[in-house]
C-alpha positions as CSV (number, residue, x, y, z in Angstrom):
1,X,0.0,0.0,0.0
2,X,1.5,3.6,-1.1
3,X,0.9,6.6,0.9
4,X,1.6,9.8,-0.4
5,X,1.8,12.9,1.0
6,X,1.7,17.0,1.0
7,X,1.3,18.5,4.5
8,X,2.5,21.1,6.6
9,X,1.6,22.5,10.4
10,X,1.7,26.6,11.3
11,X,0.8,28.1,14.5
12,X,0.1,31.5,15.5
13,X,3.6,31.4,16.6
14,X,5.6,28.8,14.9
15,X,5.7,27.2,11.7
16,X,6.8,23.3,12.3
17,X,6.6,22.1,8.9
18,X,6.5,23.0,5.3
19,X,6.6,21.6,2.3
20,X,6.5,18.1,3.2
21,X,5.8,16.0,0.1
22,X,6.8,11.7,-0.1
23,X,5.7,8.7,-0.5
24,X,6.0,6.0,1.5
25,X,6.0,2.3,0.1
26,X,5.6,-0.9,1.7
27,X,8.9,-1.7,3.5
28,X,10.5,0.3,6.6
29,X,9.9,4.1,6.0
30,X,12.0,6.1,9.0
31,X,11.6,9.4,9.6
32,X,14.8,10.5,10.8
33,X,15.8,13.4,12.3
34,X,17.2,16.0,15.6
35,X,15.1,16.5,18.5
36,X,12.8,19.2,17.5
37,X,12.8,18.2,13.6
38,X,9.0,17.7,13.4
39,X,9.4,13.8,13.1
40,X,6.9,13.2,15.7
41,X,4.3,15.6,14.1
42,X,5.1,14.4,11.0
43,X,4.0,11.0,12.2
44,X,0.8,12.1,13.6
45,X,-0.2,13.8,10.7
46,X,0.0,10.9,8.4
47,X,-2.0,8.7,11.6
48,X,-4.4,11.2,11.7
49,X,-3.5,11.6,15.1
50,X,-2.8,15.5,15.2
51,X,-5.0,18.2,15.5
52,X,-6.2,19.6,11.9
53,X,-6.0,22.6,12.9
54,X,-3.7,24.9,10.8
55,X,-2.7,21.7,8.8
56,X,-3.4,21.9,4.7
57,X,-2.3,19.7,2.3
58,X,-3.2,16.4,1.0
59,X,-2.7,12.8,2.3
60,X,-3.5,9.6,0.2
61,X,-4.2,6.4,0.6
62,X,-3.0,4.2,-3.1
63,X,-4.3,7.6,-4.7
64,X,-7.3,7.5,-2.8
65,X,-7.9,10.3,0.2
66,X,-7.0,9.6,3.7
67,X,-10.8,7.2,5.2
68,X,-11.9,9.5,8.1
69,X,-11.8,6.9,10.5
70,X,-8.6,5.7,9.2
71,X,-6.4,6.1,12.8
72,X,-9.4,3.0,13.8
73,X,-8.0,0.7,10.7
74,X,-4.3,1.9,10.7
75,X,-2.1,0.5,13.9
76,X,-0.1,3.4,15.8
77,X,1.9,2.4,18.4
78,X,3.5,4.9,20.6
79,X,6.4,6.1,22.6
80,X,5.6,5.3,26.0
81,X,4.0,2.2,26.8
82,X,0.3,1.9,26.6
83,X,-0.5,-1.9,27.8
84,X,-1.9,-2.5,31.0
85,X,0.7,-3.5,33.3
86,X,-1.6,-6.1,35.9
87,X,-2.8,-7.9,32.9
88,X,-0.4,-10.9,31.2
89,X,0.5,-10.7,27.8
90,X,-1.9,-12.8,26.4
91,X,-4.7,-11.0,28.4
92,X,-3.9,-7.8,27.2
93,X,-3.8,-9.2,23.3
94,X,-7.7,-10.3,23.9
95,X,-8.8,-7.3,25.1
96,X,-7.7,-5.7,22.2
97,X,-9.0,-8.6,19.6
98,X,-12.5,-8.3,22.0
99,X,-12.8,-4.7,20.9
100,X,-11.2,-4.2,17.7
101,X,-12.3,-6.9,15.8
102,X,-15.9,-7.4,14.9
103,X,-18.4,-9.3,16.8
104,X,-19.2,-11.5,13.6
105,X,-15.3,-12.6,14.6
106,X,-16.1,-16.1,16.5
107,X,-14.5,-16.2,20.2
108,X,-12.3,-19.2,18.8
109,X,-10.9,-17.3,16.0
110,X,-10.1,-14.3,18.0
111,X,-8.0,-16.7,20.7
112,X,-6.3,-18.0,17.3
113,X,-5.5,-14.5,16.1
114,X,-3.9,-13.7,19.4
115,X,-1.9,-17.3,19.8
116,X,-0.6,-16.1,16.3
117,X,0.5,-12.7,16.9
118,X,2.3,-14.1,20.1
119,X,4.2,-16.9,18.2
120,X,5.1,-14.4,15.1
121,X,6.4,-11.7,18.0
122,X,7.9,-14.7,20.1
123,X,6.5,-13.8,23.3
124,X,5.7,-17.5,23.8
125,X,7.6,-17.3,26.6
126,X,6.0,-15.3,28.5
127,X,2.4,-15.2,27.0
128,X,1.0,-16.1,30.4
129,X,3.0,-13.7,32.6
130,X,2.6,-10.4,33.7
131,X,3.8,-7.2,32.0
132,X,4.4,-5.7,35.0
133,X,4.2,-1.9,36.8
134,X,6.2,0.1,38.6
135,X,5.5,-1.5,41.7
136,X,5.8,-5.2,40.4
137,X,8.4,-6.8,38.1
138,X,6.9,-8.4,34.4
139,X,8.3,-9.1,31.2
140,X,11.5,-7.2,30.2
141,X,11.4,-3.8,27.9
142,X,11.8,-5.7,24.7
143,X,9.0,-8.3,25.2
144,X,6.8,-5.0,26.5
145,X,7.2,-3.1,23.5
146,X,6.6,-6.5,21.9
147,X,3.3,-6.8,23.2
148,X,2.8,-3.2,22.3
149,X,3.0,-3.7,18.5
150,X,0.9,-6.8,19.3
151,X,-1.9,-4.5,20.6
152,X,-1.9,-2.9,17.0
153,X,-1.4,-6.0,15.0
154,X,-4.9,-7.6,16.3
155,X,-6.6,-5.9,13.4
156,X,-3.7,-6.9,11.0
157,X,-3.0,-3.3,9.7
158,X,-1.5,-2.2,6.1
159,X,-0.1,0.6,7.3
160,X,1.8,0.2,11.0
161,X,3.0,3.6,12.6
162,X,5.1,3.5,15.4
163,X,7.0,6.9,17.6
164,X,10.3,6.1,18.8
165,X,10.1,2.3,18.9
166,X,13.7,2.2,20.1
167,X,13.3,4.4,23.0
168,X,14.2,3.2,26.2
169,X,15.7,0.0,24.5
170,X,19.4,-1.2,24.8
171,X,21.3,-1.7,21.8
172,X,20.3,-5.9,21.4
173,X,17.0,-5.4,22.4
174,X,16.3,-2.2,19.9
175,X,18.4,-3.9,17.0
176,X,15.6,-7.1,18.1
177,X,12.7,-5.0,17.4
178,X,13.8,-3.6,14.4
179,X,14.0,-7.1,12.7
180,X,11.4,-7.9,13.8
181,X,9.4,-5.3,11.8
182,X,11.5,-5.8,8.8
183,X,10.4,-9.1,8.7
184,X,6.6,-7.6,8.9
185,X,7.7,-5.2,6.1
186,X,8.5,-8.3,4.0
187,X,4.9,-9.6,4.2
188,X,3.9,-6.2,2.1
189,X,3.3,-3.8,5.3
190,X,3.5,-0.3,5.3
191,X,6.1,0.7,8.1
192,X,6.0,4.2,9.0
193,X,8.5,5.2,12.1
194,X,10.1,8.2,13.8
195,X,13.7,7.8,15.2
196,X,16.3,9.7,16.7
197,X,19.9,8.2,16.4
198,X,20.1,4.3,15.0
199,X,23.4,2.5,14.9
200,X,24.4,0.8,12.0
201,X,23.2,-2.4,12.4
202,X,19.7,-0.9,12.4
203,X,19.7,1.9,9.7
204,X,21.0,-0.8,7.1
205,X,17.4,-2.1,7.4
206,X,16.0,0.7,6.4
207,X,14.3,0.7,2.8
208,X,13.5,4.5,2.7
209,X,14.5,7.2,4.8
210,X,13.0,10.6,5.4
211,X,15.7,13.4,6.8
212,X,14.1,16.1,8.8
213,X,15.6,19.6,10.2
214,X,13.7,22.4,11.4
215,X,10.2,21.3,9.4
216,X,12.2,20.7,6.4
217,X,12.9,18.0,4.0
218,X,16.3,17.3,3.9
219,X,16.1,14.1,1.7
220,X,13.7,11.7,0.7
221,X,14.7,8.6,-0.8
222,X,16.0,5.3,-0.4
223,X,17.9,4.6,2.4
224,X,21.0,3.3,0.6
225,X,21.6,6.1,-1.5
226,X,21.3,8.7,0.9
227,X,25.1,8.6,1.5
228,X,25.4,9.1,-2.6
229,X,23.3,12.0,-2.4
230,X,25.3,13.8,0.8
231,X,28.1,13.1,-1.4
232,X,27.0,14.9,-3.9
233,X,26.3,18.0,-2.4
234,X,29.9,18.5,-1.3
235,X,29.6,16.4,2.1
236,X,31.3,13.2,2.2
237,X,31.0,10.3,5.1
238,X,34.3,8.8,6.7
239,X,34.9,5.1,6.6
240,X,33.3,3.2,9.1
241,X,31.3,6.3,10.2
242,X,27.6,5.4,11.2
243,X,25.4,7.0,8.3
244,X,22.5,8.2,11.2
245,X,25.5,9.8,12.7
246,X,27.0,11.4,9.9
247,X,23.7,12.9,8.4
248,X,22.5,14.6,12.0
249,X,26.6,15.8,12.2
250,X,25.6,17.3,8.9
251,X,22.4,19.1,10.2
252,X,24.0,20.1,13.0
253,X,27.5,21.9,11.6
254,X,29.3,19.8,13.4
255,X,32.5,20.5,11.7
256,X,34.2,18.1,13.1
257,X,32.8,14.9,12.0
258,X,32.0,15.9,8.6
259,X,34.6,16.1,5.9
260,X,33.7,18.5,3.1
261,X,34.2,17.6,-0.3
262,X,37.1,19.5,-2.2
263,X,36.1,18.5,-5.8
264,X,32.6,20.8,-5.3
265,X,34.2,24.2,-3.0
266,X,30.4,25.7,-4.3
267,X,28.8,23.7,-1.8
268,X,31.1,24.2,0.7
269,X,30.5,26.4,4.0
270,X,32.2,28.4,6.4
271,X,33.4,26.5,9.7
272,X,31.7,29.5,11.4
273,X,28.3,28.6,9.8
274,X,29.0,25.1,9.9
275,X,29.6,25.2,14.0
276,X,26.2,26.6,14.9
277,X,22.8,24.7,14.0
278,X,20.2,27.6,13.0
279,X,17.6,27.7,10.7
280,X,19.6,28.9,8.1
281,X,21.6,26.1,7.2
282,X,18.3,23.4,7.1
283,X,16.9,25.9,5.1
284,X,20.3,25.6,2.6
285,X,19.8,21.8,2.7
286,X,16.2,22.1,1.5
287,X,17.0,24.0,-0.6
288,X,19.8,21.6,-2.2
289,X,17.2,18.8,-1.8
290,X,14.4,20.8,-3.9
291,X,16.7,21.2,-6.7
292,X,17.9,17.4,-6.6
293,X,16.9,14.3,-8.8
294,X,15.4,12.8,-5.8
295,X,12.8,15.6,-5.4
296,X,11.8,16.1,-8.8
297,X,11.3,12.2,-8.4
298,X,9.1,12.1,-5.8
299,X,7.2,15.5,-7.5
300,X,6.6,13.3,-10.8
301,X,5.5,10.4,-9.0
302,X,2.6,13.2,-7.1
303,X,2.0,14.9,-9.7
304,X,0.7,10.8,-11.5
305,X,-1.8,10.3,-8.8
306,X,-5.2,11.0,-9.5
307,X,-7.0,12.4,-6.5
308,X,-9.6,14.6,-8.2
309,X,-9.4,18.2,-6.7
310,X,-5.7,18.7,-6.5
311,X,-6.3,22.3,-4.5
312,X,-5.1,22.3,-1.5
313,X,-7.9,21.1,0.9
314,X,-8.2,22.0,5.1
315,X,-8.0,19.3,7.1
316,X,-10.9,18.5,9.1
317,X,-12.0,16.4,12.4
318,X,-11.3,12.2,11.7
319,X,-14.1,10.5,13.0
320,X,-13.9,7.4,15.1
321,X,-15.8,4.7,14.2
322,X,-16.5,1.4,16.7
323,X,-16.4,-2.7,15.8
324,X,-19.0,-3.4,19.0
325,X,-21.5,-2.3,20.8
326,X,-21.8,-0.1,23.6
327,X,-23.2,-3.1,26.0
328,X,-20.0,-5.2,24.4
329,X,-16.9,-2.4,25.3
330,X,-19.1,-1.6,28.9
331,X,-18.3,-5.8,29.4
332,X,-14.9,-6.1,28.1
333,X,-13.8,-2.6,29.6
334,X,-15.4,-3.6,33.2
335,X,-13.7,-6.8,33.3
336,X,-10.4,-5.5,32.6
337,X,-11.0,-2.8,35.3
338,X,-12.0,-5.2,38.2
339,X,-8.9,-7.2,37.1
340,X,-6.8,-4.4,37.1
341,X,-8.1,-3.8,40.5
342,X,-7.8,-7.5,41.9
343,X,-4.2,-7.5,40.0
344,X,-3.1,-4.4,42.3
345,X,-4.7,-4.3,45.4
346,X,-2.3,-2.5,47.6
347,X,-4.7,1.0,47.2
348,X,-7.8,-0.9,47.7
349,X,-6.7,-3.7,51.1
350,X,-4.9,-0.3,52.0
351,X,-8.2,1.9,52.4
352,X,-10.5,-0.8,53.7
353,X,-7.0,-1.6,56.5
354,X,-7.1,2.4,57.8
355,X,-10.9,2.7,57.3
356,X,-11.1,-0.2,60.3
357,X,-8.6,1.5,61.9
358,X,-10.1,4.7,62.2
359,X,-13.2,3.1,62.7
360,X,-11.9,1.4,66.1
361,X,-9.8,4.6,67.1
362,X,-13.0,7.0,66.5
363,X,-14.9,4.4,68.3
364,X,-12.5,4.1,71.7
365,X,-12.5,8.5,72.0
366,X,-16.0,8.6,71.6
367,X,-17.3,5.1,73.7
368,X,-20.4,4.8,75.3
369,X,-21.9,8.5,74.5
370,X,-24.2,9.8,77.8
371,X,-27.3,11.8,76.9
372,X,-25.8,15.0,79.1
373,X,-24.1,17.9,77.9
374,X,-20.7,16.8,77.3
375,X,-22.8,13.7,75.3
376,X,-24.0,16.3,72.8
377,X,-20.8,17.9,71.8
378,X,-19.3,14.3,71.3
379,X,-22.2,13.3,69.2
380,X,-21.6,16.5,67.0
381,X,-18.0,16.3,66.9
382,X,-18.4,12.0,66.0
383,X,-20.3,13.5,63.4
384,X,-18.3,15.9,61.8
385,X,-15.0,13.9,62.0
386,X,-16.8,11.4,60.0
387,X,-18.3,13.5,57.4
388,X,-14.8,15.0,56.7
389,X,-13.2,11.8,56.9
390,X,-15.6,10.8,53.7
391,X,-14.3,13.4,51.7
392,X,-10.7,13.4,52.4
393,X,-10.8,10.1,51.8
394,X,-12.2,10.4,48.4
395,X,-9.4,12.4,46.9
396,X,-7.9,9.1,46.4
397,X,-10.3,9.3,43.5
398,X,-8.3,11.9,41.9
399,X,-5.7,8.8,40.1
400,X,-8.9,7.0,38.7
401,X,-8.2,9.0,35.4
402,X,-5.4,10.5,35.9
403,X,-3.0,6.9,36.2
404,X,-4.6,5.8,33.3
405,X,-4.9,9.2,30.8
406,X,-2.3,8.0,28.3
407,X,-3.7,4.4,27.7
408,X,-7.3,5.9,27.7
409,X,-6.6,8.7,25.1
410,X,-4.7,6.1,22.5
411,X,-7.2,3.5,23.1
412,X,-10.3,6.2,22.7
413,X,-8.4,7.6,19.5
414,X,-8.0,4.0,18.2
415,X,-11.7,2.9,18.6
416,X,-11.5,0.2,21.0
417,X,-14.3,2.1,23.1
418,X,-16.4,4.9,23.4
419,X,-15.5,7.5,26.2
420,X,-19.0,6.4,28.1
421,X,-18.1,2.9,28.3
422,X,-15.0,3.7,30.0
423,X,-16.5,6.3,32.3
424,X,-19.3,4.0,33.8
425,X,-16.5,1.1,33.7
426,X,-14.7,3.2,35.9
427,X,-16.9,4.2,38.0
428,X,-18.5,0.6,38.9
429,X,-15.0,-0.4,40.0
430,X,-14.4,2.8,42.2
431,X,-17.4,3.5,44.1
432,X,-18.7,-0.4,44.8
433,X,-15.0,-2.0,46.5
434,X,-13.7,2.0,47.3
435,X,-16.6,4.0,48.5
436,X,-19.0,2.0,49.6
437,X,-17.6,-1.1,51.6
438,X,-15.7,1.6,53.9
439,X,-18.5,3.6,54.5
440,X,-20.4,-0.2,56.1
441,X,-17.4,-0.8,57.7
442,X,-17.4,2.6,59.7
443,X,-21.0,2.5,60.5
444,X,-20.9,-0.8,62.1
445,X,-17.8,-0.5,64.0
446,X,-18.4,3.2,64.9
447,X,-22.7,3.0,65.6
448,X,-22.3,0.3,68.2
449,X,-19.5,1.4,69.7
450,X,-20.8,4.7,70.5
451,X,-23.9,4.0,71.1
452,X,-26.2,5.9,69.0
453,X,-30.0,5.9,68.3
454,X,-30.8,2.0,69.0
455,X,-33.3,1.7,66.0
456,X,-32.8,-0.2,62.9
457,X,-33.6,2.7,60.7
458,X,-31.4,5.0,62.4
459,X,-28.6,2.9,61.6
460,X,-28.9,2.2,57.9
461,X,-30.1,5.7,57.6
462,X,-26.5,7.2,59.1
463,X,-24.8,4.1,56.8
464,X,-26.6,5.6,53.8
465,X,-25.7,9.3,54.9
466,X,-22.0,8.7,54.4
467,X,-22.5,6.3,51.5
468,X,-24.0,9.2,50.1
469,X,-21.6,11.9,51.2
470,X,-18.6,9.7,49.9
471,X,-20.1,9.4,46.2
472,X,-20.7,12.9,46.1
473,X,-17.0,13.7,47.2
474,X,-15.8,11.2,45.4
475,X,-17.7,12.8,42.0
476,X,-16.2,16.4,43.0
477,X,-13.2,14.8,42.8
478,X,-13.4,13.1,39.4
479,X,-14.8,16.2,37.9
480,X,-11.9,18.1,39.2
481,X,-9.2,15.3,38.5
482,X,-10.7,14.6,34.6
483,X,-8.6,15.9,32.1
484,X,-5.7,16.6,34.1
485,X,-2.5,15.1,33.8
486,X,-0.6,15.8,37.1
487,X,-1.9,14.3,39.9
488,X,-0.6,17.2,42.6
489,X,-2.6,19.8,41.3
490,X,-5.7,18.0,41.3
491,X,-4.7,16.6,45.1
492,X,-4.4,20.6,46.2
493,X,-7.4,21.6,44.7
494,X,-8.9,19.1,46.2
495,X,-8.0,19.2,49.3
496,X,-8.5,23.8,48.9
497,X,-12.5,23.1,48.2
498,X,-12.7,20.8,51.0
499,X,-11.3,23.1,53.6
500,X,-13.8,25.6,52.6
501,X,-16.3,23.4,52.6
502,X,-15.4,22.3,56.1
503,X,-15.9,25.9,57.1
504,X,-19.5,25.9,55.9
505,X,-20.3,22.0,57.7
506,X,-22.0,23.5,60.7
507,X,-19.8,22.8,63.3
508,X,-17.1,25.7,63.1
509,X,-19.8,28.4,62.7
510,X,-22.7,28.8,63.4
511,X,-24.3,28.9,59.6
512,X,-27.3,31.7,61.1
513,X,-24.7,34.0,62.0
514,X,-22.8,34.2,58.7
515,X,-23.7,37.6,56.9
516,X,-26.1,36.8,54.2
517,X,-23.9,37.8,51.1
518,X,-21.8,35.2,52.5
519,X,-24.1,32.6,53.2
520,X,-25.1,31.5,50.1
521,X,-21.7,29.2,50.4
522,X,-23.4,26.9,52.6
523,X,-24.9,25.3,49.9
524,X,-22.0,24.3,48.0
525,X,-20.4,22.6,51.0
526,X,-20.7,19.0,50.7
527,X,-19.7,18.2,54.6
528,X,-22.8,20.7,55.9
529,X,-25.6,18.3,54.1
530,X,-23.9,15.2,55.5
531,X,-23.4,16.1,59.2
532,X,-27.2,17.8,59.1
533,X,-28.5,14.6,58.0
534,X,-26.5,12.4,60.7
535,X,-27.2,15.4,63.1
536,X,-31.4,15.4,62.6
537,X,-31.1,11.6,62.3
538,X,-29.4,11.1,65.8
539,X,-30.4,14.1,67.7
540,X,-34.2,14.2,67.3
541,X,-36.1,13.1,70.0
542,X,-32.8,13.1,72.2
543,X,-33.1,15.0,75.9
544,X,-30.0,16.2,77.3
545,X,-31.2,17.7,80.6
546,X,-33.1,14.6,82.3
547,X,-33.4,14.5,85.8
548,X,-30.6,12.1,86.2
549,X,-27.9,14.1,85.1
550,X,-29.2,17.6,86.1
551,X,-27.0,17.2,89.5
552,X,-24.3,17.2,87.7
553,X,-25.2,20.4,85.8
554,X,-26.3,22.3,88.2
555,X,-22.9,21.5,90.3
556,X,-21.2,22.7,87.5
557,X,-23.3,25.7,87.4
558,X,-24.3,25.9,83.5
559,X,-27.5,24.4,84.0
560,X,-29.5,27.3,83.7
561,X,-27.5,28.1,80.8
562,X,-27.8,25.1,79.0
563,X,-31.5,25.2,79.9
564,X,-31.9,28.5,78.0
565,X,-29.9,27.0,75.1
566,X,-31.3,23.9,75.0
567,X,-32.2,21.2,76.3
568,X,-33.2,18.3,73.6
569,X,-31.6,17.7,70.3
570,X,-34.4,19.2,68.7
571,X,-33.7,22.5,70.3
572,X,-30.3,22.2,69.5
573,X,-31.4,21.8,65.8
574,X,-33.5,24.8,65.7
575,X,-30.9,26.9,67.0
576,X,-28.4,25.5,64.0
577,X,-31.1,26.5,61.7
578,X,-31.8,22.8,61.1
579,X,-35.7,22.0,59.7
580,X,-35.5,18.3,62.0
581,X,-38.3,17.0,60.0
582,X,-38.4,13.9,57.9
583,X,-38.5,16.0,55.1
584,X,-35.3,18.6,56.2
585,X,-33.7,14.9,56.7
586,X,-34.3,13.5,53.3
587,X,-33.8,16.8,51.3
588,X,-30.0,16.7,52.4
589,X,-30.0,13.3,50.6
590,X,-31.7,14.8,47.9
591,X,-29.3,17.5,47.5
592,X,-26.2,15.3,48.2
593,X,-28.0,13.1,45.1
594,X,-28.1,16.0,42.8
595,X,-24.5,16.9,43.6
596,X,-23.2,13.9,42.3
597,X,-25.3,13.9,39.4
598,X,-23.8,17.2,38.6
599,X,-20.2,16.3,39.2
600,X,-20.5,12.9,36.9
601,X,-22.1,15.0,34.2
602,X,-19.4,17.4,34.5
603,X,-16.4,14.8,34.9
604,X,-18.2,13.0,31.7
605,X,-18.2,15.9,29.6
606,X,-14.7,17.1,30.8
607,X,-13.0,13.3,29.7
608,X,-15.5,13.5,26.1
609,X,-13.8,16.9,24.7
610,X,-11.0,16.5,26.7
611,X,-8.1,17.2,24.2
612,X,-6.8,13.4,22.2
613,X,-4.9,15.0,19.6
614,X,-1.2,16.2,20.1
């Protein structure tokens, strides 16, 4: 399959390519080039994979234009590694063949695809082990990045682009991967790849090679007879010199390495402008280039292709098309999340560990409340401890997109899901094992302990009060955390909003006193609907001044004080501005319910048009 090309990118501010034209064959196509060439936006334009904005040009496919969903059919696989590391090899090979391949694929033909792929990458080896995290050893770099071009073969691809496949490699294992896609390239695949500095070993596999420098074409040809053409121009390579080296010595004047030609003084340069890389002297070699046989080559072969309008078209937005339904990714999507989750399950046995903790340590300071005075202000305080201690404990949230941003935007961008499937994926494993076992676990440790309301209702009624107040921290947190790619400033935003919430719970002021065109606060702060509704569902009905503790009252002499205050927990309400009626019970609930609601929509819509193109 050919693919031809005419592209460039500008910014407001900076121009990072121009005049890009090529075409790239069936065989290994490297894009070579410094750091800063444009190789890796040259790469993403031809995926698809970069924002069209201020592109224009053309890209075909065999003479054909680019399919708009044709980053779903082509395989891309990137620089940093974007396989899930609790899963095994084998695992991670499904998932992809679940949702890239059609459902009219049988099961048994999908589990032959994938025994396939791993015997033609030989990862046989270690099919059945994990690829490891940071936390836990798995298969070595080779056999990850392995498994990464696996990922993308699934679908068995054309046209395979791959960012800096070499990265992070050592020399065996890098020259390993490399022949391994020459021997892809064999079978009539479409190789496209960026890389920075190859050894020899590696750039003789090379069938055509694209030289970058500052957004410019330097030379596009064969591989082999780039040498020839360097040559030509008046620079000539010293025995036993690597080629990559020599050509980036080139670009970067490095007077030094290069030995200038003496036959051709025309093409020679100063050693002053030869010892500094500037735009200047890339913009001499593209100039060379343009005038070359290569170019006019490559602008014969262009000009041959029939692609009807040959004006210069804008880009536009690629769509994304699917294989399965939305029921199908939800069940392939949650599977590999609750695995994920039983594969690494420090966080999760971590939580539910200091949740019991707390639980018992809450429960000794507070034991065996007394309905007196000093009774009250422990049930209040219980209260608002444990309200907090829901939303603090929810900014643990804050990774549940974060960890996972760069697998979720190339998977998205690839079609394996829509956005929704992951979202509600997501959240199923996050709030069932994270937010809700805790908050059962506090309620029956802590309710018995301190020995609140005896009544069957009062107790699931405080266990669904911090159920409640968890999800709708926990939905704060994913709306703040979504889209975000550092987990720091989402924790201290976080953890900002929660100590002005805290402000506005009830406990620290009195919320009647604030001046009213402060007040209106109140009813953004998530702690204040949760300790009202444990506060009304404890405190009513409760009397604090009976006559077998009024002794002790009145020897401390604040009975008559108290008395005037209050005396029952209803009183005590009424002077919090508290409505202790089943309704002013329920409507916190309510309101806690609409939070969340508002916080997923927000965190939804925030992951949908979060930005997926570079």
């Amino acid at each position: 399959m050919k693919t031809g090309f005419l592209c460039c990118q500008k910014t407001a501010d900076k121009e990072v390519l121009r005049d890009v034209n090529g075409i790239m064959r069936p065989g290994l196509n490297a894009i070579l080039g410094p750091t800063g060439s444009g190789k890796s936006s040259l790469l993403d334009i031809l995926a698809a994979r970069k924002d069209p904005h201020g592109l224009y040009g053309d890209i075909l496919i065999n003479g054909a234009p680019q399919p708009a969903n044709f980053k779903c059919t082509s395989g891309y696989v990137v620089q940093d590694d974007v396989v899930m590391g609790t899963l095994t090899v084998r695992e991670n090979l499904k998932f992809s063949a679940a949702l890239r391949l059609p459902k009219s694929v049988k099961e048994q033909e999908k589990n032959e695809r994938v025994n396939q792929i791993i015997k033609e990458l030989g990862l046989s080896k270690v099919a059945d082990s994990k690829v490891g995290t940071q936390f836990t050893r798995g298969v070595s770099g080779g056999e990850r990045k392995r498994t990464n071009i696996g990922m993308e073969l699934i679908t068995d691809p054309a046209i395979l682009f791959l960012d800096e496949p070499t990265t992070g490699l050592d020399a065996s294992t890098a020259n390993a991967v490399l022949l391994l896609l020459k021997r892809m390239a064999k079978q009539g695949k479409t190789i496209i790849f960026s890389i920075h500095q190859p050894r020899y070993s590696i750039f003789r596999l090379f069938d055509n090679l694209t030289l970058l420098a500052a957004g410019r074409v330097l030379y596009h040809g064969p591989a082999q007879h780039a040498i020839d053409y360097f040559q030509s121009i008046g620079y000539e390579c010293e025995p036993y010199n690597n080629p990559a080296d020599f050509f980036l010595d080139i670009i970067n004047g490095d007077s030094t390495a290069v030995t200038v030609s003496k036959t051709d003084e025309t093409n020679t340069e100063s050693t002053e402008e030869r010892t500094e890389y500037d735009k200047t002297l890339a913009e001499k070699l593209a100039e060379k280039y343009s005038n070359s046989a290569y170019y006019q080559e490559t602008k014969a072969a262009l000009e041959n292709i029939s692609f009807g309008n040959k004006k210069k078209t804008k880009a536009a937005f690629r769509q994304i098309t699917y294989a399965n339904s939305f029921l199908h990714q939800l069940k392939w999507v949650s599977k590999r999340t609750f695995k994920n989750l039983v594969g690494n399950p420090q966080a999760s046995i971590a939580q539910l560990c200091v949740t019991a903790f707390l639980g018992l340590v809450v429960g000794a300071i507070f034991f065996g409340l007394k309905e007196d005075s000093a009774g009250l202000q422990n049930r209040v305080g219980a209260m608002f401890f444990l309200t907090t201690n829901q939303c603090f404990s929810s900014i643990s949230a804050i990774e549940l997109f974060v960890v996972e941003k760069k697998i979720f935007i190339h998977e998205y961008i690839s079609g394996y899901y829509r956005t929704s499937a992951y979202f509600i994926s997501k959240l199923m494993a996050d709030l069932i094992p994270m937010r809700t076992i805790p908050s059962i676990i506090f309620t029956c440790i802590i309710y018995f302990m301190l020995g609140l309301k005896p009544t069957v209702e009062a107790f699931f009624t405080m266990m669904f009060t911090l159920m409640m107040v968890s999800y709708t921290a926990t939905s704060m947190a994913l709306a703040i955390a979504a889209g975000q790619s550092v987990v720091a400033v989402a924790n201290l935003l976080m953890t900002i909003t929660f100590v002005f919430m805290i402000i506005f719970s009830g406990l620290l002021v009195n919320l009647t006193s604030i001046m009213s065109w402060l007040s209106w606060l109140k009813y953004f702060s998530i702690p204040r609907y949760g300790m009202t509704a444990l506060q009304i569902n404890e405190l009513t009905g409760l009397n604090f001044c009976s006559s077998s503790n009024k002794t002790n009252l009145i020897s401390n002499d604040n009975y008559r004080q108290i008395r005037q205050r209050w005396c029952t927990g209803d009183e005590y309400l009424k002077n919090q501005g508290i409505d202790a009626s089943s309704w002013g019970l329920w409507q916190n609930h309510l309101a806690l319910a609409c939070t969340t609601v508002i916080f997923l929509i927000i965190a939804y819509l925030k992951l949908h048009f979060m930005k997926k193109f570079s």
